[in-house]
N, C-alpha and C positions, 0 to 999 in steps of 0.2 A: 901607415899603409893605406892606399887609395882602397876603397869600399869595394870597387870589381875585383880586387885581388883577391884582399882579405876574404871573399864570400866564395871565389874559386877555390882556394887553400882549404880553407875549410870544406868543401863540399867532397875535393881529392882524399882528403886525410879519413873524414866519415867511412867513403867508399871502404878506402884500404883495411879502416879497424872494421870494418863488418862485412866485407869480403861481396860487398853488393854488386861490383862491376858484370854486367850481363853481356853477351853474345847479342850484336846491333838484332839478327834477327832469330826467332825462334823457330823449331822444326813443328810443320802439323801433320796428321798424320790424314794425308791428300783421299784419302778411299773413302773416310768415315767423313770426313766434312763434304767431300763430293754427296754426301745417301745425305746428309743434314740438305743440304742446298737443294736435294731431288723432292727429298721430304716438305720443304719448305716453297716449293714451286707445285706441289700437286694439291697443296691447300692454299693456292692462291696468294702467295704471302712473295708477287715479285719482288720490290724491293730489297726484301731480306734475303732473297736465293742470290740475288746478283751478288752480292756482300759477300755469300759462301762460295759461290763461283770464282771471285776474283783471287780467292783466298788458293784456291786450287791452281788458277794460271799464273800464280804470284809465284809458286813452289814448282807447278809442272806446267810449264810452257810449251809443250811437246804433245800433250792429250790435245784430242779433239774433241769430247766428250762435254768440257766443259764447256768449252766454246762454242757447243751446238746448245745447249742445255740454256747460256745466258742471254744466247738469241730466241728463245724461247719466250724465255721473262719478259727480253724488250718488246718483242712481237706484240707481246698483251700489253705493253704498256705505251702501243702504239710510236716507240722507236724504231720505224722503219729505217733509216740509214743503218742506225746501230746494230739493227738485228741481223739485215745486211751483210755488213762488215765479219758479225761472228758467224754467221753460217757460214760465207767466203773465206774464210781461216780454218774453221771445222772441215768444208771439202777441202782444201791444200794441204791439209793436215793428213785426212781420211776420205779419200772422195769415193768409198762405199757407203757411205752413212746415204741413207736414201733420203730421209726424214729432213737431213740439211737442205735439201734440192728444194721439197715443199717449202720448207719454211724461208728462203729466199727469195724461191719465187712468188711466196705471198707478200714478201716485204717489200721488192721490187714490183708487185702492181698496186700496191698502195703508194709506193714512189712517181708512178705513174712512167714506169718502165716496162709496159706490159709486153716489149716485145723481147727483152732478158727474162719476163716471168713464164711466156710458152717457152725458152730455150727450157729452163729449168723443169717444167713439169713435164716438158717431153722425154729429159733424159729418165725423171722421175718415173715416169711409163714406162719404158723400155726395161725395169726395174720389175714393177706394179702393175702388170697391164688392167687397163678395166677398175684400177682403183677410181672409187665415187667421187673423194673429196678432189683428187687431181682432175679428174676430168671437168669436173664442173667449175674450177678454176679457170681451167683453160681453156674454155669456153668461153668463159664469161672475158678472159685476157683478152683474146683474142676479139672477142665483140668492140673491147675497148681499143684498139688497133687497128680495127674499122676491117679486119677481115670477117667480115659476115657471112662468109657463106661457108667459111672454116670453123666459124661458132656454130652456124646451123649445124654441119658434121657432127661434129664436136657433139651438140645435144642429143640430135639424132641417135647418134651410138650411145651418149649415157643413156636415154630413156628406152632405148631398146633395152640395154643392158638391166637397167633399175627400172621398170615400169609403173611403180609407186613412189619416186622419187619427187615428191612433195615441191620441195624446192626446184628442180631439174626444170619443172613446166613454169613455174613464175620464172625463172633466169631465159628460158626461150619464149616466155610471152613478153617478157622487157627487150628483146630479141626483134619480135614481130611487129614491138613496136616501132621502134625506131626504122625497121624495113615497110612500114607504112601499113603493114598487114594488120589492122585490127580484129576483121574476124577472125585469123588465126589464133591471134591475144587473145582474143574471147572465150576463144576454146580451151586455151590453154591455163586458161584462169580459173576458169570452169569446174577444169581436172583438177587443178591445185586442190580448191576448195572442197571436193567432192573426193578426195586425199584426205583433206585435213583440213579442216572449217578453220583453225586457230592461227591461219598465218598473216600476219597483218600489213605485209606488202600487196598476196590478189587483190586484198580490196581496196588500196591505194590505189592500183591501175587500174582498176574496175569503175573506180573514181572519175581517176583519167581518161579514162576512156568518155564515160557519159556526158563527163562536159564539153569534150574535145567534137564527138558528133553530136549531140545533142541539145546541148545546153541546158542540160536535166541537172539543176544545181540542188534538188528536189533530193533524187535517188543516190547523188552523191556523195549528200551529207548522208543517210542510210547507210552508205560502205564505210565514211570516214569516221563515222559514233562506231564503229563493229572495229573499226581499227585500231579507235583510243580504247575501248574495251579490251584491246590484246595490248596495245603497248601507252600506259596509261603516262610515261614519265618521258615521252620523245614531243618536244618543244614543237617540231616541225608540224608534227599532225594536228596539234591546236591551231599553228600560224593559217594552214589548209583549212582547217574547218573556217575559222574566224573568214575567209576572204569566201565561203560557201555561205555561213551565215548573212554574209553582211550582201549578198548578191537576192539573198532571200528577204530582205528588208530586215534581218534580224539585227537592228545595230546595237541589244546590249547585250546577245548571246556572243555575236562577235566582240564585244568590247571584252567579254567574259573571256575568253580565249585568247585572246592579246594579253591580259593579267597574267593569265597560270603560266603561257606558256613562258612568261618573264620571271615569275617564282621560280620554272624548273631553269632558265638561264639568264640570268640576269645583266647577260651583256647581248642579247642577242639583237642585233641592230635589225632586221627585219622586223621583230617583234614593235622593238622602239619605234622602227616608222612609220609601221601600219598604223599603232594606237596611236602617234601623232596623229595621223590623218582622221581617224578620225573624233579623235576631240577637236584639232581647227574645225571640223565640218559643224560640232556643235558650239562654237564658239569657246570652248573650254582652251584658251590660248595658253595661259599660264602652263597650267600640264602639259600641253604638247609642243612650249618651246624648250620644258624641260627635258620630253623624249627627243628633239631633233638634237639640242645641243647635246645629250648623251651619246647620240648616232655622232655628232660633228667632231665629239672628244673621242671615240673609239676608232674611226674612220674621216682623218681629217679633211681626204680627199670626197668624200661623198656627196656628190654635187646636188642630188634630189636633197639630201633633207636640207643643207644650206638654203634650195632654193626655197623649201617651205619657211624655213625659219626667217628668212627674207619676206617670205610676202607675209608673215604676220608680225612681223618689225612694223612693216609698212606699211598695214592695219593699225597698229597700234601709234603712227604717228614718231617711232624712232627709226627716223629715215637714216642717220648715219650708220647703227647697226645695221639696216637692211642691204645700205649700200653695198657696207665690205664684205658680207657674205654676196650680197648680186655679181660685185665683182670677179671673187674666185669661182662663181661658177661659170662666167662667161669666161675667164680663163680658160678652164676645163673644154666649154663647149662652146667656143666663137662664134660657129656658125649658123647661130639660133636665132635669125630676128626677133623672137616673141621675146627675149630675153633682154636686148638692146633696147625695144620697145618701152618695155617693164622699166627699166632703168631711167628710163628719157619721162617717166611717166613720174620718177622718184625726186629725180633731180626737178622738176617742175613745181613739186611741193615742195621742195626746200628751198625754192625763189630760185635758183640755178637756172635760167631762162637760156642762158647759152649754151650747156650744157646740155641740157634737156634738147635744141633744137638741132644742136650736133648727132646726139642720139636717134634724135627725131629721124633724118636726111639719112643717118647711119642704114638705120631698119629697113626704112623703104629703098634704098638702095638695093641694099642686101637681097630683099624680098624679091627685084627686078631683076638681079641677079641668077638668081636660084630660079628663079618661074624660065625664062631666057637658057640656062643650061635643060632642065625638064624638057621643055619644047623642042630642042636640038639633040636631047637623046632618044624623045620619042621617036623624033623624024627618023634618023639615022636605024636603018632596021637593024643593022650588025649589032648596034647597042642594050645591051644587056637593061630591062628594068632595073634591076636591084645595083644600078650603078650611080642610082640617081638615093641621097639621103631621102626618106620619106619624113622624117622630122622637120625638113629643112625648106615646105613647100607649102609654107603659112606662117603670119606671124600674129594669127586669132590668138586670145587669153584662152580660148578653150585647145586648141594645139598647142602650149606652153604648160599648161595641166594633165593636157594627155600622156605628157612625155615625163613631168616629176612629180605629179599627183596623183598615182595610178598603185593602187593596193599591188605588193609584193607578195610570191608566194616561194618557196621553199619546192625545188625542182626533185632534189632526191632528199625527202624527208625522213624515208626507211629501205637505205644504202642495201644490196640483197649482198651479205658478206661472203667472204670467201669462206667455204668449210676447211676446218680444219681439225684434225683427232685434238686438239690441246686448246680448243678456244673454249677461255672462258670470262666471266663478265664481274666476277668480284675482285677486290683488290687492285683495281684497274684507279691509280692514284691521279692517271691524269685527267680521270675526269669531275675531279675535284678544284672546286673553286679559289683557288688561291691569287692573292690581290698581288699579278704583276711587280715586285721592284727589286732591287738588286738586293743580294746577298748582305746582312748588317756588316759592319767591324765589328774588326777582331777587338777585346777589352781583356783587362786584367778583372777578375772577380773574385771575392770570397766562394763564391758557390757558381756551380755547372747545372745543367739540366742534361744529361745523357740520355741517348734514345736507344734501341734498340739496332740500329742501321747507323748511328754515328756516335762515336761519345761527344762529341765537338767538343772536347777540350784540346789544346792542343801545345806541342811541344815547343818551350822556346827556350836554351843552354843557360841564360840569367839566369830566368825563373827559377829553372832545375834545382841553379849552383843556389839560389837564395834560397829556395826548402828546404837542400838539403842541409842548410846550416840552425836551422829551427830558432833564427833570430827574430822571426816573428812568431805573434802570437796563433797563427793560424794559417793553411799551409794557400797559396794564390794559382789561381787556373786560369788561361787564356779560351776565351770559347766567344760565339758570337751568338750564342742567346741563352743568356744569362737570365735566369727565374726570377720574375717579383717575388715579393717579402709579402706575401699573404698572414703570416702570422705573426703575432706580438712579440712569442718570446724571441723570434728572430732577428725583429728591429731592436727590441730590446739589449739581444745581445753587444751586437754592434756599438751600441751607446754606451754600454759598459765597458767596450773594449776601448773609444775613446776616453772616458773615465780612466781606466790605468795606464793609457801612455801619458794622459796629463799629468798623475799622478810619479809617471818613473821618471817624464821629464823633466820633470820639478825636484827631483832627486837624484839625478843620475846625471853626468855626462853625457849631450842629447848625441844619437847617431843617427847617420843619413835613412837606414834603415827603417829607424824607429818613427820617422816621420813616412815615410814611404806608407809604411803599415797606418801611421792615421787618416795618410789621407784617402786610404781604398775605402778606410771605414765611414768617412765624412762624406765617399762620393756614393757610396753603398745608398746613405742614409736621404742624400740628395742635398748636402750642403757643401753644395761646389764652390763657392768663394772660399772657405776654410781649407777643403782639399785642393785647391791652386797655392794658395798659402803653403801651407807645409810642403807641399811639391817645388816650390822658390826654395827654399830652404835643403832640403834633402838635396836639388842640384847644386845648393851655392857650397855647400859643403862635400858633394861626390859629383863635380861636371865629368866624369870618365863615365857615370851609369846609366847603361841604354833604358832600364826599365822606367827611371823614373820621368825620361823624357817622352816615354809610350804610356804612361797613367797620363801626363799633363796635357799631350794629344787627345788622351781620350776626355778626359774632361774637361777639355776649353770645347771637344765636340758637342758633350751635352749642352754645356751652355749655348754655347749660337744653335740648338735646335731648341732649347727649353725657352730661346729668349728670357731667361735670366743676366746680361752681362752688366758688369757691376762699372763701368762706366758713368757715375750718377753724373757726372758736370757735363756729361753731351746728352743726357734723358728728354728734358726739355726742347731743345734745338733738333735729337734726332725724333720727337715725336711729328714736329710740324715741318721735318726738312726730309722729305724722298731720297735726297743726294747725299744728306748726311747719313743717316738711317742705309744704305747703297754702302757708302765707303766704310762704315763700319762693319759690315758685314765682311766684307772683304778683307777690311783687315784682321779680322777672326779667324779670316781660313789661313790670311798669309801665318797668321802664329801658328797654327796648326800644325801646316806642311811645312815651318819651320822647327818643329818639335819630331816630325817625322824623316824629315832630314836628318838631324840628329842622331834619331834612331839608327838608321840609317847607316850615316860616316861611323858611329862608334860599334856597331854589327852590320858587314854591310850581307850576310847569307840570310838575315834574316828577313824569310819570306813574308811572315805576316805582315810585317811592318812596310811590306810595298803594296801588297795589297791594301793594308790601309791608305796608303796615297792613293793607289787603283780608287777608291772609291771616293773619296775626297774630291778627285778628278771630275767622278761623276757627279757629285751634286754640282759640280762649279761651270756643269756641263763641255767639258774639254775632254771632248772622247779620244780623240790623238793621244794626250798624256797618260788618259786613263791605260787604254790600251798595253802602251811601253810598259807601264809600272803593271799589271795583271801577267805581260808577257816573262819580267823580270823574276814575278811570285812563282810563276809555273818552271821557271827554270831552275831555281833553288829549290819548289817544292810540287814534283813533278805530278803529285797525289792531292793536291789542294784542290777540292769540288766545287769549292765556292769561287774558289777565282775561275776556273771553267763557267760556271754560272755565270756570273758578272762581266767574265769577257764574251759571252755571248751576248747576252744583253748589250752590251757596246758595240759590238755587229751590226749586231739588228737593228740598231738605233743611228746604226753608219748604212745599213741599205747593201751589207754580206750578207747575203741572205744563208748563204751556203754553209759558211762560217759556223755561222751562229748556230745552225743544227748542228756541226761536229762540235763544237763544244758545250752546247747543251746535251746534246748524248753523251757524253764525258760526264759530265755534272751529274746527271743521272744513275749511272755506273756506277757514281762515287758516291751515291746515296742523297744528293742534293733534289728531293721530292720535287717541287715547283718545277723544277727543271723538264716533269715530264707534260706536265699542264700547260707550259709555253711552248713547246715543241707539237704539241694537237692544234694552240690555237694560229699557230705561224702558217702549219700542214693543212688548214683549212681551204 
């Protein structure tokens, strides 16, 4: 009897003698898990509320409670689309929950839909009248909607209403600003502080303010030290100070300030480029073509730091590196003689004399150009200044610096947020740093790591029917993050368990099984040529069994990532051959996804095993393919968070922008953490 049967048979028979067959789902009791998930959300602990949340719409689809309750969670975990979505289902559900109205309409002006976040706080009002946290929302909405004088209103009646409303006068003095009124600001900033000394926005605009009429870079850094004094962990206020220092000739208080604020964010490309700038300024090249190429890898389009990292290529005498960054930035900005210039000055040092004089003829063209439009929009009175580029009317090295060698600063570095009765600032996962990549594979393992928010093990009908026949020595989980072996006796074990199948093999009539189980133990241990071996075998003796062609997938994977492949007679030829070294590689995967095929034809519901092509797709970079096979796993497994993950990621990486936040909020829902980290920095 073929090994699939016999392991079915057996698994049915178990079932019957011990009466184990269960009901697909079980009943909970929806009240007491709803008070767990409320419980679980008031000590900050989003992720795990959502988990109990889902658990309630999973049973009662019909409350709106939970669905206002998981819009909550997301809210703090800055899932606006998704919190969205459950407020929007909460009111169709119950459109007296007032609470849902705020919390969409907060979700929707971080969407940057402020003009559905005044519908919502108005119905909100007509509810609450004279509530604090709605008005000052809607105020602040509406400022963003460019209704100003309905935000003045708007303030107006809060600070009537609240007249120690601390916040109320900084959100109408960022009000005053923007309406050009700065002594209003002043005043208003005044009262904040004279409210309550400890708010670290007044003296951000109070900041603002000084340098803006004054040029008092002096009194500014004063307010911005009193502001990292209140908010000592916000990147932005360093980036500000550092460009106050460095105005004040402090170049290693600012260089000091370009460090931390890259401690508290390590990807922050403003930070990257400033401290570029300035170690080129002190010659330190080396460090600062490492900050621009960090800027170039996080923002491929970023045509300033390219252009730095270019002109100190071409410092450094590596004129073709400078080139192909010069290039894509004239790309980007064509119409830059100094750029042209720059270029013509590149190509002249690298002997390129026709080149060079092409560029040459190019610039000053250009230049006659541009000066020629300027003059005939002066004349023309109808013609508006600001019609004419001001970039675009010199092509000096000192106006090609002014425009990509010019300290950045950070516009809103203390965002005045929205109030709301439920904000709060722990457990907030996505603002934890986690290193962008897809979701691993799915693997067969001796041992699982379970979390609290996921078991990640996961269900696959082989596997089931093979444990339940206890033909192996130990029972096998499907999960995608499987725990190192930190301790001895657990390597140890494993080796012992190879120890006795040698031993039964060498006694016993060998079975497909029996091989199956050494090789998980071989690939446990990380002796992937032996476990390929016994996996040849187990197939050549059961080609009906899907698992064993889902272990050999997985570990022909680790070998082509561990570069282990036991090819010894191309080692040679593929060390000194790119092309051979290229096709072998390739032929590694074609085995692969010829092993997941397999899987595959012989189960075709089984979702994992598409998902593992899903992601195979992606390292071979074929996001089309990827895509179909993640589309395929969600259809067999309509609950799989990881492929929502990774098909977002394929989104994003396809330029759906849109996409890839509804299934990153999905991911998230499903407890896939990262998923909420890439969804703040997309939202950026």
């Amino acid at each position: 009897m073929p090994l699939v049967k016999l392991i079915r048979a057996a698994a049915v028979a178990i079932a019957m003698v011990m009466g184990c067959i269960l009901p697909a789902t079980a009943q909970i009791n929806a009240e007491q898990v709803m008070r767990i998930g409320q419980n679980s959300l008031y000590f900050e602990d989003y992720m795990l509320s959502i988990q109990y949340f889902n658990q309630v719409i999973g049973a009662k689809p019909y409350l709106a409670q939970p669905f206002f309750f998981r819009a909550i969670a997301k809210l703090n975990l800055d899932d606006y689309a998704g919190a969205e979505a459950d407020a929007s289902h909460a009111i169709e559900l119950n459109p007296f929950i007032t609470d849902a109205y705020e919390v969409r309409g907060v979700a929707r002006q971080n969407l940057g839909d402020n003009r559905g976040a005044i519908a919502d706080y108005r119905h909100a009002l007509k509810l609450l009248p004279q509530n604090r946290q709605l008005m000052f929302n809607m105020a602040m909405a509406q400022q963003s909607a460019g209704e100003l004088d309905g935000a003045d209103s708007t303030f107006a009646a809060l600070l009537k209403a609240y007249p120690n409303f601390d916040n109320g006068y900084v959100g109408r003095a960022r009000l005053n600003l923007e309406r050009g009124d700065t002594t209003a600001a002043e005043k208003d900033i005044a009262r904040s502080i004279e409210i309550n000394p400890n708010i670290a926005n007044s003296y951000v605009m109070r900041a603002q303010i000084a340098i803006q009429r004054h040029q008092d870079y002096a009194d500014a850094l004063e307010d911005m030290d009193r502001a990292i004094k209140l908010m000592p962990r916000q990147a932005g206020l360093y980036i500000n100070r550092a460009f106050l220092r460095y105005n004040l000739d402090d170049y290693f208080g600012s260089m000091a300030d370009y460090d931390y604020a890259l401690q508290l964010e390590p990807v922050n490309t403003v930070a990257l480029f400033n401290r570029g700038l300035l170690l080129a300024e002190v010659n330190a090249y080396d460090r600062a073509l490492a900050d621009f190429s960090k800027v170039v890898d996080l923002k491929p389009n970023d045509y300033r730091a390219r252009y730095n990292r270019a002109s100190i290529y071409a410092a450094r005498g590596e004129y073709t590196k400078a080139l192909s960054d010069l290039n894509k930035v004239i790309a980007d900005v064509p119409d830059f003689p100094g750029l042209v210039m720059m270029r013509s000055d590149i190509y002249r040092k690298m002997g390129n004399r026709q080149a060079a004089m092409r560029d040459y003829d190019k610039a000053l063209a250009m230049t006659r150009r541009m000066k020629s439009e300027a003059e005939s929009a002066k004349a023309d009175s109808t013609a508006a200044s600001t019609d004419v580029d001001p970039t675009a009317e010199s092509d000096s090295p000192e106006d090609v610096s002014r425009m990509f060698a010019t300290l950045l600063t950070i516009e809103n570095d203390t965002e005045i947020e929205q109030e709301f009765n439920n904000k709060d600032i722990r457990g907030k996962v996505q603002d934890r740093n986690f290193n962008i990549e897809i979701e691993p594979m799915m693997e067969l393992s001796y041992h699982a790591s379970p979390t609290e928010l996921r078991e990640n093990t996961y269900y696959i009908k082989e596997l089931d029917d093979l444990n339940a026949t206890r033909v192996l020595r130990q029972g096998i989980v499907v999960t995608n993050n499987p725990p190192a072996l930190t301790h001895s006796e657990d390597i140890d074990a494993h080796f012992a368990s190879i120890e006795y199948y040698n031993a039964y093999l060498a006694t016993h009539t060998p079975r497909a099984a029996d091989y199956l189980g050494r090789a998980l133990d071989f690939f446990t241990v990380h002796n992937y040529a032996a476990a390929l071996k016994d996996l040849d075998r187990a197939i050549d003796m059961a080609p009906d069994y899907a698992l064993s062609y889902f272990l050999r997938a997985q570990t022909r994977h680790h070998v082509l990532l561990s570069g282990t492949d036991n090819h010894d007679e191309k080692d040679s030829e593929a060390a000194t051959d790119p092309t051979v070294m290229m096709q072998m590689r390739r032929a590694a995967y074609e085995d692969i996804l010829s092993d997941i095929a397999k899987v595959i034809e012989l189960s075709p519901r089984m979702a994992l095993a598409h998902y593992n092509r899903g992601n195979i797709y992606v390292e071979l970079q074929d996001m089309t393919s990827a895509l179909s096979a993640y589309n395929e796993a969600l259809r067999l497994k309509p609950d799989l968070g990881e492929a929502y993950f990774n098909r977002g990621f394929v989104y994003l990486r396809l330029g759906n922008r849109d996409a890839a936040v509804a299934d990153l909020s999905k991911a998230g829902e499903l407890g896939v953490i990262p998923a909420y980290s890439l969804l703040k920095r997309i939202s950026r």
